[in-house]
C-alpha positions as CSV (number, residue, x, y, z in Angstrom):
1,X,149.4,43.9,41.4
2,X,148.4,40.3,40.1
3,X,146.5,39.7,36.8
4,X,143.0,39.2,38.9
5,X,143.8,42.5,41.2
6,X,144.3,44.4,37.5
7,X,141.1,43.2,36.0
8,X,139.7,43.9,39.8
9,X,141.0,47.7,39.1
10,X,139.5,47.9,35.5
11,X,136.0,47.0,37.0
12,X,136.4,49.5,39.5
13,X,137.3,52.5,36.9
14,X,134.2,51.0,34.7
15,X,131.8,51.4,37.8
16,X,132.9,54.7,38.3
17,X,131.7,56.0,35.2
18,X,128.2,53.5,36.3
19,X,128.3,55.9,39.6
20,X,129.1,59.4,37.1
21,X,125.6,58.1,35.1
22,X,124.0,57.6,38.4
23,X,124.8,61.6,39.4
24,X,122.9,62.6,36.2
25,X,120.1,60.5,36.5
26,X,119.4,61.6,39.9
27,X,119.0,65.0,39.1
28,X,115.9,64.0,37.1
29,X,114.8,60.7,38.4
30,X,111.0,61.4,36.8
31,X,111.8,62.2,34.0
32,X,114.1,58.5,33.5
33,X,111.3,57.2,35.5
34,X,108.6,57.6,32.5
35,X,111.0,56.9,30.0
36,X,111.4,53.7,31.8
37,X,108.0,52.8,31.9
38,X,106.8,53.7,28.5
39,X,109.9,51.9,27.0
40,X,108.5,48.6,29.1
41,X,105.0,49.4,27.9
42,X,106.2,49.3,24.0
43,X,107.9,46.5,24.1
44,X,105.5,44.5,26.0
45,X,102.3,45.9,24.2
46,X,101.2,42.5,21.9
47,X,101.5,40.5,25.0
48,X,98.2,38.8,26.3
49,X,98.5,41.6,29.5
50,X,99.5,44.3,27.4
51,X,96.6,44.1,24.5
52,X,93.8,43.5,26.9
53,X,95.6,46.4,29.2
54,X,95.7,48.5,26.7
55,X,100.0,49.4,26.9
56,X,99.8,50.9,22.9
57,X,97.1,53.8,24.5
58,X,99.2,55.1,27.3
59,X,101.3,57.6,27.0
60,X,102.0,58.8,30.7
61,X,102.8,58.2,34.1
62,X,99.2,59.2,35.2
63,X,97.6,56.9,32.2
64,X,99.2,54.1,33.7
65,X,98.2,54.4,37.0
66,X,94.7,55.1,35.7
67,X,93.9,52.1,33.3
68,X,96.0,49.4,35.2
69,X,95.1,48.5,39.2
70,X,97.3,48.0,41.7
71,X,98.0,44.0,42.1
72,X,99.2,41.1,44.3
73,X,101.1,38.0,43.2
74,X,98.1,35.8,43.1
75,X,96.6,38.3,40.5
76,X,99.6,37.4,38.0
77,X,99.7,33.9,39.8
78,X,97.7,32.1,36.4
79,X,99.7,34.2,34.0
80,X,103.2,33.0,35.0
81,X,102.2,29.2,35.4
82,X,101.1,29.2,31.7
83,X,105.0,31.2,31.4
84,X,106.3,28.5,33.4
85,X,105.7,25.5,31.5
86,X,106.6,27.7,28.7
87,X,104.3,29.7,27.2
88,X,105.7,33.4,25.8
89,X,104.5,36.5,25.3
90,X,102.2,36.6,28.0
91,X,103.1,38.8,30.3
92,X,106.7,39.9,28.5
93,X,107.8,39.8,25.4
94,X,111.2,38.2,25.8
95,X,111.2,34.6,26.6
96,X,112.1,33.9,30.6
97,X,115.2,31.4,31.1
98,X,114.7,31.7,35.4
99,X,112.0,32.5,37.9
100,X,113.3,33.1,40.9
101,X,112.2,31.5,43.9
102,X,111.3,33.3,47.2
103,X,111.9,32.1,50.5
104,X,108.2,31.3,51.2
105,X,108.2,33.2,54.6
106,X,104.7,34.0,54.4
107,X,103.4,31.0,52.6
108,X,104.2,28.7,49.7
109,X,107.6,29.4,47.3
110,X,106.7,31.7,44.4
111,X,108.1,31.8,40.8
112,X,109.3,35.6,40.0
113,X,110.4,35.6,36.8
114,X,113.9,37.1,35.9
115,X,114.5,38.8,32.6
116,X,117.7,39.4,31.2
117,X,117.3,43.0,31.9
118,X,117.0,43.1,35.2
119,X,120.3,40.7,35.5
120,X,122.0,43.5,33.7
121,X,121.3,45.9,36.1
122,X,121.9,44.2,39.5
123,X,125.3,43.0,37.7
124,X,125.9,46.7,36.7
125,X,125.2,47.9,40.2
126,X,126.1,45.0,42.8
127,X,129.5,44.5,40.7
128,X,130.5,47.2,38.9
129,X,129.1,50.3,40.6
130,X,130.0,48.7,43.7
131,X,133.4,48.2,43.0
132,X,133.9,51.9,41.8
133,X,132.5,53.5,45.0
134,X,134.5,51.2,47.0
135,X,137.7,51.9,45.3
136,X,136.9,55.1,45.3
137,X,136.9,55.8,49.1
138,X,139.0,52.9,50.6
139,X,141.7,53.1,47.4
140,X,142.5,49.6,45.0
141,X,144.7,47.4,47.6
142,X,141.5,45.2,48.4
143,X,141.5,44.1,44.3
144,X,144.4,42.0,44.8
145,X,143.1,40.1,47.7
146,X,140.5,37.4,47.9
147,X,137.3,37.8,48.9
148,X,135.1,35.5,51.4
149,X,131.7,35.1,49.2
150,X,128.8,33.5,51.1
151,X,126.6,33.7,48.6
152,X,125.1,30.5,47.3
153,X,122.8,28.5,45.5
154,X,121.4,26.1,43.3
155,X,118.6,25.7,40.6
156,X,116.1,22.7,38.8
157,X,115.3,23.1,35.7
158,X,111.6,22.7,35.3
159,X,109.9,21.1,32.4
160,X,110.3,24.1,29.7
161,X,113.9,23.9,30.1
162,X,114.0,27.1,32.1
163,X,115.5,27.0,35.4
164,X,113.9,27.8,39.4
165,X,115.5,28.6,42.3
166,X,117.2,31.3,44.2
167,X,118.4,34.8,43.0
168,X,121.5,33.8,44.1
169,X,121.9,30.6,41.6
170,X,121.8,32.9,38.7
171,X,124.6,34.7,40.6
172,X,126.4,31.9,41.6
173,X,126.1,29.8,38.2
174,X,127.1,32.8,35.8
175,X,128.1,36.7,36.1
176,X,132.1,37.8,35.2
177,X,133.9,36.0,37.7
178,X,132.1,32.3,36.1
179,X,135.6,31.3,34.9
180,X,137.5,32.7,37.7
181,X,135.9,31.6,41.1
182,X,138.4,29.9,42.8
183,X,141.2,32.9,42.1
184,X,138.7,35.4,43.7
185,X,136.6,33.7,46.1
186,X,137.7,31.2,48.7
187,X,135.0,28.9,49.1
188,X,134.8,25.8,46.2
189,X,131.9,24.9,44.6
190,X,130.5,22.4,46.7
191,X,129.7,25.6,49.0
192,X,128.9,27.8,46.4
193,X,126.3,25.2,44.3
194,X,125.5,22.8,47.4
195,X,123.6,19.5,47.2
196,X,120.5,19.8,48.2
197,X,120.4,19.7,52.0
198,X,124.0,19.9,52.4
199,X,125.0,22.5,55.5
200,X,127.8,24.2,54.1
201,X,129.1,26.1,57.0
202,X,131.9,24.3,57.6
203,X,133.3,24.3,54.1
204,X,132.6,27.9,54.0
205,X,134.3,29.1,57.2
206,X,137.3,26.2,56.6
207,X,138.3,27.8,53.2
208,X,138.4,30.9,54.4
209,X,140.8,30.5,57.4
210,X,142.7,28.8,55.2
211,X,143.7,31.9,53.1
212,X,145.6,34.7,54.7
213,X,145.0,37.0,52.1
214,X,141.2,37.7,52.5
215,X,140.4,41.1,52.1
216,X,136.6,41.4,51.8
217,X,133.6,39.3,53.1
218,X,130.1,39.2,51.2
219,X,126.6,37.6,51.7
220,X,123.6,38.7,51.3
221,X,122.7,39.1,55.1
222,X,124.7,40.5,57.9
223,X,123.6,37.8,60.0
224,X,125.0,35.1,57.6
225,X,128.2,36.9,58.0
226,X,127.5,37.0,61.7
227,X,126.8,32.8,61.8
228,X,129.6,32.7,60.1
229,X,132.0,34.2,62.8
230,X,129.9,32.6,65.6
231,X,130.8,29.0,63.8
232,X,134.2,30.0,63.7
233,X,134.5,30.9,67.5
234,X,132.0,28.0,68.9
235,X,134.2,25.5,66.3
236,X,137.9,27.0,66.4
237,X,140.1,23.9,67.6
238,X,138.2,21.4,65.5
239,X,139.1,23.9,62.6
240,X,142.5,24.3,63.3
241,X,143.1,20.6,63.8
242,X,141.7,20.1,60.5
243,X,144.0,22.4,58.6
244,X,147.1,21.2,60.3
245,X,146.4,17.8,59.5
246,X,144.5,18.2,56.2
247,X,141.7,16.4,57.2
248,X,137.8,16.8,57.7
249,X,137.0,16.2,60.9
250,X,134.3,13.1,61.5
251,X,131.7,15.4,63.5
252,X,131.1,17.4,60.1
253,X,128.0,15.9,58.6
254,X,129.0,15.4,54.9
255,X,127.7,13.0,52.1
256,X,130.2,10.8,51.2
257,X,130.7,12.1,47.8
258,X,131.0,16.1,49.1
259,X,133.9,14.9,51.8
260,X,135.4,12.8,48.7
261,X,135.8,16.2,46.4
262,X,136.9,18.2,49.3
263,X,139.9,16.2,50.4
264,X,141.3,16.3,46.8
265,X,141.2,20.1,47.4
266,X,143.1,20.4,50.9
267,X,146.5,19.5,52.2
268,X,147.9,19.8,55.7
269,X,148.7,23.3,56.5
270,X,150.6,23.3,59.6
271,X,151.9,27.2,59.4
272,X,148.9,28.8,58.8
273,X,147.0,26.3,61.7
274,X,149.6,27.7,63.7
275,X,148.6,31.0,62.7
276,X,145.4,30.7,63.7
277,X,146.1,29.1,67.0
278,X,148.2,31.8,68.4
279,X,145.3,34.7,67.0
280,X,142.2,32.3,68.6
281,X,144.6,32.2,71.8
282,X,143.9,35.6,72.5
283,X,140.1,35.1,73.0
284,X,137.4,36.6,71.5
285,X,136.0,39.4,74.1
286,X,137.8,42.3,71.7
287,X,137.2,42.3,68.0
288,X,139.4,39.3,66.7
289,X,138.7,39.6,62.4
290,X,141.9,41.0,61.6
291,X,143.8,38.8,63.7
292,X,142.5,36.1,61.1
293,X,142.8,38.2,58.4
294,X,145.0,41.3,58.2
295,X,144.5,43.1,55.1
296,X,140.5,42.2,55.6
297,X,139.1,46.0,54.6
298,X,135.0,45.8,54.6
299,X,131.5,43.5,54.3
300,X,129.4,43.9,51.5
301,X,126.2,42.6,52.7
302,X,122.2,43.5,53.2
303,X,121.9,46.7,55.7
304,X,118.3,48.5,56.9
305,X,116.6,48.7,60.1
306,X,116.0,45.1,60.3
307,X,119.6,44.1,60.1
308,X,121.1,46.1,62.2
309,X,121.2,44.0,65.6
310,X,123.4,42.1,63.5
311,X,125.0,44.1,61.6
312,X,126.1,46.0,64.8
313,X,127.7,43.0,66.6
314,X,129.8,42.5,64.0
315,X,131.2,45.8,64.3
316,X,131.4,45.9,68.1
317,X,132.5,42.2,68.6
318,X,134.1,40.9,65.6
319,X,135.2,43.3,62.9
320,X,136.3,46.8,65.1
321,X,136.5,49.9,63.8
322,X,138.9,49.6,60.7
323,X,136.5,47.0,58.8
324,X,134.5,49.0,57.0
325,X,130.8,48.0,55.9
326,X,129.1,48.6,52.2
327,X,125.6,47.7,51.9
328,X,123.6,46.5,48.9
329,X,120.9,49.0,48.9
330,X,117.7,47.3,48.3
331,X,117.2,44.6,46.1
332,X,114.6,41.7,45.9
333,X,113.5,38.4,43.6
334,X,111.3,41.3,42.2
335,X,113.4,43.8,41.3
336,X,116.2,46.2,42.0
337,X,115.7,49.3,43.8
338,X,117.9,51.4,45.3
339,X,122.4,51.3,45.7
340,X,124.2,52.9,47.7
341,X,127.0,55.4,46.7
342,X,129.3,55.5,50.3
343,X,131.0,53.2,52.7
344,X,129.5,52.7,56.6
345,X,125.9,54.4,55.3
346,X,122.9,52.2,55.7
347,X,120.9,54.5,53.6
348,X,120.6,54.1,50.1
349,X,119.4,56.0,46.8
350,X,116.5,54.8,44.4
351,X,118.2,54.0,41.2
352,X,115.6,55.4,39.0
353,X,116.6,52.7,35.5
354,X,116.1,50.2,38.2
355,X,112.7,49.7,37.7
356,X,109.3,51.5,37.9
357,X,108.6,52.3,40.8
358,X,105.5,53.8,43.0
359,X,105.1,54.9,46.7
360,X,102.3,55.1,49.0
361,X,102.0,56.6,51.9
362,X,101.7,54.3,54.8
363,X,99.5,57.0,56.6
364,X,97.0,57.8,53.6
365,X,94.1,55.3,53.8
366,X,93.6,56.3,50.2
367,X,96.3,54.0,48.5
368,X,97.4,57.4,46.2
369,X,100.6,56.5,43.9
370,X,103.3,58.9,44.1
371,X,106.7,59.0,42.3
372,X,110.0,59.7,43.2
373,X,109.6,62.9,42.6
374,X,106.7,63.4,45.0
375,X,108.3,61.5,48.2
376,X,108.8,63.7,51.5
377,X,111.8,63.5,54.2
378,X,110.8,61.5,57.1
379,X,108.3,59.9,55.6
380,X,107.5,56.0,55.2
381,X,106.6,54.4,52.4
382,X,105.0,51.1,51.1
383,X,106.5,50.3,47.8
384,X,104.8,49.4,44.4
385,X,106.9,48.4,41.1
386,X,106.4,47.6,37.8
387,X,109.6,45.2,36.5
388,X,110.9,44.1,33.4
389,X,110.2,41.0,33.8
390,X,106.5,41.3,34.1
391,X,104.9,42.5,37.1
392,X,102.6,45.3,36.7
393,X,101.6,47.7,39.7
394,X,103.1,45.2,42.1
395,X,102.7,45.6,45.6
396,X,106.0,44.2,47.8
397,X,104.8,44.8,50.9
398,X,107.9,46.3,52.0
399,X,108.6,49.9,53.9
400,X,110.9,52.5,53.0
401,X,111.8,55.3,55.3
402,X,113.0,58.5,52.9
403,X,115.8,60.1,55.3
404,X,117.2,62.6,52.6
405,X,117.8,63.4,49.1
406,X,120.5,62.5,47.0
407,X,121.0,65.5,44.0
408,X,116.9,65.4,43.4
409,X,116.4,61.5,44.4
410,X,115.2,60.1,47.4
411,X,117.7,58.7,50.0
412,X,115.9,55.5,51.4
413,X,116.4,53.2,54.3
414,X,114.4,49.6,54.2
415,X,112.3,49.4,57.3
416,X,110.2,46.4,57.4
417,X,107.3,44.4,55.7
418,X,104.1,45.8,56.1
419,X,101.8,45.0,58.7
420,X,103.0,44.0,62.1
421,X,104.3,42.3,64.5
422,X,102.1,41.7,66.6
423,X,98.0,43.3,66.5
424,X,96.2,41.1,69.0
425,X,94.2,44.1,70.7
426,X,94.4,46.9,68.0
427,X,97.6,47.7,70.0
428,X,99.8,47.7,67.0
429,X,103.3,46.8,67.9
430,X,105.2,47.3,65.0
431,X,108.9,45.1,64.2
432,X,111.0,48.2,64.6
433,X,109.5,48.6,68.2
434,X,109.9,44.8,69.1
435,X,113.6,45.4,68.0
436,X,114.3,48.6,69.6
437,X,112.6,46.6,72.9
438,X,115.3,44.0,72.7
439,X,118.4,45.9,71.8
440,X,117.4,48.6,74.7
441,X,117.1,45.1,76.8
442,X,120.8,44.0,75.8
443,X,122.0,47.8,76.6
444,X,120.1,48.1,80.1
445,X,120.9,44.1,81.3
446,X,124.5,44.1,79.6
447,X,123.2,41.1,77.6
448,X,124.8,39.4,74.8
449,X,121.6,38.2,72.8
450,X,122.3,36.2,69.7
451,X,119.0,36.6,68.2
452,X,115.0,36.8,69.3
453,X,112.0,36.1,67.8
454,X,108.6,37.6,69.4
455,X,105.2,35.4,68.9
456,X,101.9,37.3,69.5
457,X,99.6,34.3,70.6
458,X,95.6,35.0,70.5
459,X,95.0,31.7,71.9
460,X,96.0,32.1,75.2
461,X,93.6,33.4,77.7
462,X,94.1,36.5,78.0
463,X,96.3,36.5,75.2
464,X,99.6,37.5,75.3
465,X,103.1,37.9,73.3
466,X,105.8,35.6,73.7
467,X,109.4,36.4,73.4
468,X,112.5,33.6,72.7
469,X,115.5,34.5,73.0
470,X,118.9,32.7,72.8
471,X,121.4,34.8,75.2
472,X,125.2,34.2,74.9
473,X,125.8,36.2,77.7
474,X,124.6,37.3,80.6
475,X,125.6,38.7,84.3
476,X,125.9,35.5,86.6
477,X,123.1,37.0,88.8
478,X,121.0,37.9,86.0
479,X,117.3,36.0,86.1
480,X,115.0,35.4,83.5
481,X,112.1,37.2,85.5
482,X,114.6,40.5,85.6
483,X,114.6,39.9,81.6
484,X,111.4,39.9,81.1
485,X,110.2,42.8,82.9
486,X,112.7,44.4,81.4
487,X,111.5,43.9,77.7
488,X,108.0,44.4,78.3
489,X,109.2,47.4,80.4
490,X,110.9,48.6,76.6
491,X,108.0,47.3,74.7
492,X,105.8,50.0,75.9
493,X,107.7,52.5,75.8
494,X,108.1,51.6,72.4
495,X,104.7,51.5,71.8
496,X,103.0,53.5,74.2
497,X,99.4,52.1,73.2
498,X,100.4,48.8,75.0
499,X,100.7,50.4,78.6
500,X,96.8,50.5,78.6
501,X,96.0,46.6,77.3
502,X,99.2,45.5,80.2
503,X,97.5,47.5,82.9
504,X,94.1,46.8,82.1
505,X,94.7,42.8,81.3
506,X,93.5,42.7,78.2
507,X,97.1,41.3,77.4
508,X,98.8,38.8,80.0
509,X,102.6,39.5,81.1
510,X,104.7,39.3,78.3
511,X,106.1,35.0,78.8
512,X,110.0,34.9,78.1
513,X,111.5,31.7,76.4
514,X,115.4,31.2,76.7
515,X,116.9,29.3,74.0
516,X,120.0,26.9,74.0
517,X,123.0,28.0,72.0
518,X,122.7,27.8,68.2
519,X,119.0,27.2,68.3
520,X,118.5,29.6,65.3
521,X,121.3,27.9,63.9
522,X,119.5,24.9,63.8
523,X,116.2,26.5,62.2
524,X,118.9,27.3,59.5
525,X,119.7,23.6,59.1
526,X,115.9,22.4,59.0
527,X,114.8,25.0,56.4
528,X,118.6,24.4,54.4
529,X,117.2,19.9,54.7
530,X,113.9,21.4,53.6
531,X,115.4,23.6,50.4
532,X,115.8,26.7,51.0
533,X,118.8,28.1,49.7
534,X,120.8,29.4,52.6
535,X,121.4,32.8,50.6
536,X,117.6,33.5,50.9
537,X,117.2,33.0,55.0
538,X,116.4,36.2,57.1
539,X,116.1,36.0,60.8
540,X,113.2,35.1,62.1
541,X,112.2,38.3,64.5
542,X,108.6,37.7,63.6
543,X,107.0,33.9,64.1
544,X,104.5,34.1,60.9
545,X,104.0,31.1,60.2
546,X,102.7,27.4,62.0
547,X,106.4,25.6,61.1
548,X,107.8,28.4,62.7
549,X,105.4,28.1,65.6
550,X,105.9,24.6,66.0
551,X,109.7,25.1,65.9
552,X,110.2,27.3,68.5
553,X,107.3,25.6,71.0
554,X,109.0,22.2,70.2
555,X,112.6,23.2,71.0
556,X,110.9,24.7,74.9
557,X,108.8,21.7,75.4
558,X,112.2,19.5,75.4
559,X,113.3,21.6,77.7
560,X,110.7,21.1,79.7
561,X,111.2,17.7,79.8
562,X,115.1,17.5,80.5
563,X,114.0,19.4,83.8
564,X,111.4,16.5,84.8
C-alpha cells in the first residue's frame, strides 16, 4: 500500500471511533441535543442577539422555544450585513472568516455565515466518519486508489477581508488533503478553483479517463456525476483523440490562459487512449464504468427522494451492480444534519452535535416544535435549526420523511422543499408526485428521459401545467401526444385531487415540451457564465423562478421557428 493509501487507512480507523461516538450519542440524542444548545447560548450570550434575547436566562429546551420566535433569513438579513462588512459579536461571538453563498433558486444569493465549528464537523463527518463506514463494509483496497472529485469552487473576498462563495470553496481551498490534491484526486486545479465562467467539464471528465487507477467518484449531486458520464459518452472520440495525441481539442471553449496551464500538465498517452477505445467500442447500452475504471468501488454523492431519478440511472446504465453508492446524509450552507452509517442506503441519521435542531409537523397547522426525541415513523417533517454560526430558530424550508430509528435517533430521508410544485386550483401537486408521474412515464413508455422540469402556468386560460422534457430515448413509433397522456394519466393518480380540476376544466390538458439533447446541460453553462458554482446546481424539476421561465420558453420558441 502506497504512503497516500496508508494515511487513507489511518483516517479510516480515526472515523471509526467518529462512527463508535455516533452509537452513544444516538442512544440519547436529547439529552446531547440541550447540551448543545445551552453550550451555543453561553457563548453567544453578550452578543447584540443574545443580550436583547435574553441567552444568560435560559436554561432549557422549552425556555428557548418560548422567549425566541421562529425566524426567516430576512429576519437575520440586517444582522449579518453589519457582520459582513465586519462587524463582531453580533450575532456570534467568534469572528466569521466565510459566508457561504446559496444558489439563489428562489431569489437573490444569500450570505450564511460559516463558523469554524461547523467546518469541524462536516470535515469530521463527510471525511473521517465517512471513510470509517466505508472501510468498514467494502474493506481498505479503495485507499490506495484515486478518487474522481467533482467538487468545486471558488471565493471573493469581500471588503472585511473575509471570504463569499460556495460551501464547496472552503472545501476545495483547505481541509487535509490541501497539500495533497493532485496524489488523491484527478482533476487539477483549474477544475477544482475555476475562473469565473469557465465550464470545466471537459477538464474534469479528461483527467479522469486519463487515470486507470480511479477507485471512487464524489460530487455533491448524483446528477453532476450523471452529466459527467453523459459528457463522456456524447464526447468519447474527441476525448480519446485528445489523450493519444496530448492535445486539447479546438471545440473545447477555454481561455487562453486555462488551455496554456493545462497542456504543461498532459502528454500524449497513446496506451491508455487505446484503452479507452477498445472499452467505448463496446457501446454503452450495458453498464460501461468499470470498463473505464476497474478497481472503481462506489459514489459518494447527495441521495434523497429528489435525486433519485438520477441516482438510479447511474446504477441501471452506467455504474451496474458492483459500484456501490454512499450518500452524504443531509447537509446544507446552513448547517449539518444528518450522516449516514451504511453503503447503498439513502436514509440517513440526525447527528445530534450537528446542530440544534427542531421539527414540525407538516400536518399540524399549529407550527408546535418538537425534538428528536418526539419525531414519529412515517411521518414528515419541516425542519427548524439553530447553528453555530448564528441562526436562531431558522426555518429551512426543507422536508424530512423519518423512516426508522437508529439506537433512539431518528432515521431520516430528505424529501423536498416545502410548498409545491404546482397549486394553481388548491389541487396541490406536490414534487414527489410530479417525479413519481415521470419516472412511472419512463417505466410504462420504455423512455430514456434525461431530465424534466414541470411549470404550473396561471396565465393561460384555463390555466394549465406544462411539462419539458429532454428524452434520449424513445420507441421509434412513440409520439409526443402518447407521452403526454401518459404523464397526466400518472399525475392524477399521483395526486388524485387533480382528476376533478382535468375533468371539470378548471385545468387545460397538461402541454408537453420536448427538449433537444443537453438542453439542461446548457442551463448548467448559463447559470456556471452567470456564477454559480457548479458544486451548488440542483436540477431544475420545479421552474420557480422568471430566468428559469424565460429559459425553458426561449429554447421551444426556437424550435418553433426552425419548423417555419
Amino acid at each position: 500500500m502506497s504512503a497516500i493509501g496508508l494515511m487513507m487507512k489511518m483516517m479510516s480507523l480515526v472515523g471509526q471511533g467518529i462512527s463508535r461516538k455516533l452509537d452513544q450519542m444516538t442512544m440519547d440524542p436529547r439529552a446531547v441535543q440541550e447540551e448543545l444548545l445551552l453550550a451555543l447560548l453561553e457563548e453567544n450570550k453578550d452578543t447584540e442577539y443574545g443580550r436583547s434575547h435574553g441567552f444568560s436566562e435560559i436554561h432549557s429546551i422549552e425556555e428557548y422555544q418560548k422567549r425566541i420566535p421562529l425566524g426567516e433569513y430576512d429576519d437575520f438579513a440586517p444582522y449579518i450585513e453589519r457582520m459582513v462588512k465586519g462587524e463582531d459579536n453580533v450575532l456570534v461571538k467568534e469572528h466569521i472568516q466565510h459566508y457561504n453563498k446559496t444558489s439563489g433558486t428562489l431569489g437573490l444569493p444569500k450570505y450564511i455565515p460559516l463558523s469554524q465549528k461547523q467546518i469541524s464537523i462536516c470535515g469530521k463527518y463527510h471525511a473521517l466518519h465517512a471513510n470509517g463506514v466505508i472501510s468498514s463494509q467494502i474493506g481498505y483496497g479503495w485507499n490506495d486508489g484515486k478518487g474522481i472529485n467533482l467538487a468545486e469552487g471558488r471565493a471573493e473576498v469581500l471588503e472585511s477581508g473575509a471570504t463569499y462563495g460556495s460551501a464547496s470553496s472552503v472545501a476545495v481551498k483547505g481541509g487535509p488533503f490541501k497539500n495533497m490534491s493532485s496524489k488523491i484526486y484527478t482533476s487539477p486545479l483549474e477544475a477544482k478553483q475555476p475562473e469565473p465562467g469557465v465550464i470545466t467539464r471537459y477538464i474534469h471528465a479528461r483527467f479522469a479517463l486519463c487515470e486507470r487507477n480511479v477507485t471512487y467518484i464524489s460530487a455533491t449531486f448524483s446528477s453532476i456525476i450523471l452529466e459527467m458520464f453523459t459528457y463522456i459518452e456524447h464526447n468519447h472520440e474527441m476525448l480519446v483523440r485528445d489523450i493519444a495525441a496530448g492535445t486539447i481539442d479546438e471545440s473545447v471553449d477555454l481561455p487562453d490562459g486555462v488551455r496554456a496551464s493545462l497542456m504543461k500538465q498532459i502528454r500524449p498517452d497513446p496506451r491508455r487512449a487505446s484503452e479507452l477505445e477498445e472499452a467505448f467500442s463496446k457501446g454503452f447500452d450495458t453498464p460501461w464504468a468499470k470498463r473505464i475504471w476497474k478497481k472503481l468501488q462506489y459514489i459518494y454523492c447527495a441521495g434523497g427522494a429528489n435525486f433519485a431519478p438520477y441516482t438510479g440511472k447511474l446504477k441501471s446504465h452506467i455504474l451496474g451492480e458492483d459500484v456501490h453508492v454512499f450518500y452524504f446524509g443531509v447537509s446544507a450552507s446552513e448547517g449539518f444534519f444528518s450522516t449516514v452509517y451504511k453503503m447503498d442506503e439513502p436514509e440517513s441519521v440526525l447527528a445530534p452535535d450537528g446542530c440544534f435542531m427542531e421539527f414540525i409537523d407538516t400536518e399540524d397547522d399549529s407550527e408546535r416544535c418538537l425534538t428528536m426525541d418526539q419525531l414519529e415513523e412515517g411521518r414528515r417533517y419541516e425542519l427548524v435549526i439553530t447553528n453555530y454560526g448564528g441562526l436562531y430558530r431558522y426555518k429551512m424550508h426543507d422536508i424530512f420523511l423519518v423512516t426508522g430509528f437508529y439506537n433512539k435517533t431518528p432515521l431520516i430521508e430528505f424529501q423536498n422543499r416545502a410548498g409545491y410544485a404546482a397549486n394553481i386550483r388548491g389541487e396541490k401537486t406536490s414534487e414527489a408526485a410530479v417525479r413519481h408521474a415521470v419516472q412511472e412515464t419512463e417505466k410504462i413508455l420504455r423512455l430514456d428521459i434525461a431530465d424534466f422540469s414541470i411549470y404550473a402556468d396561471s396565465d393561460a386560460e384555463p390555466p394549465t401545467y406544462v411539462m419539458f422534457l429532454e428524452i434520449n430515448k424513445r420507441p421509434d413509433d412513440m409520439t409526443n401526444d402518447r407521452i403526454r397522456e401518459c404523464l397526466q394519466e400518472q399525475l392524477i393518480l399521483s395526486n388524485r385531487g387533480l382528476e376533478k380540476h382535468f375533468g371539470e376544466g378548471h385545468l387545460a390538458p397538461i402541454k408537453l415540451i420536448t427538449l433537444q439533447r443537453e438542453t439542461y446541460m446548457l442551463y448548467r453553462d448559463v447559470m456556471i457564465m452567470k456564477g454559480t458554482s457548479a458544486s451548488q446546481l440542483k436540477p431544475i424539476n420545479v421552474i420557480r423562478n422568471e430566468f428559469q421561465r424565460k429559459f425553458m420558453f426561449a429554447l421551444d420558441e426556437e424550435k418553433e421557428k426552425e419548423k417555419a
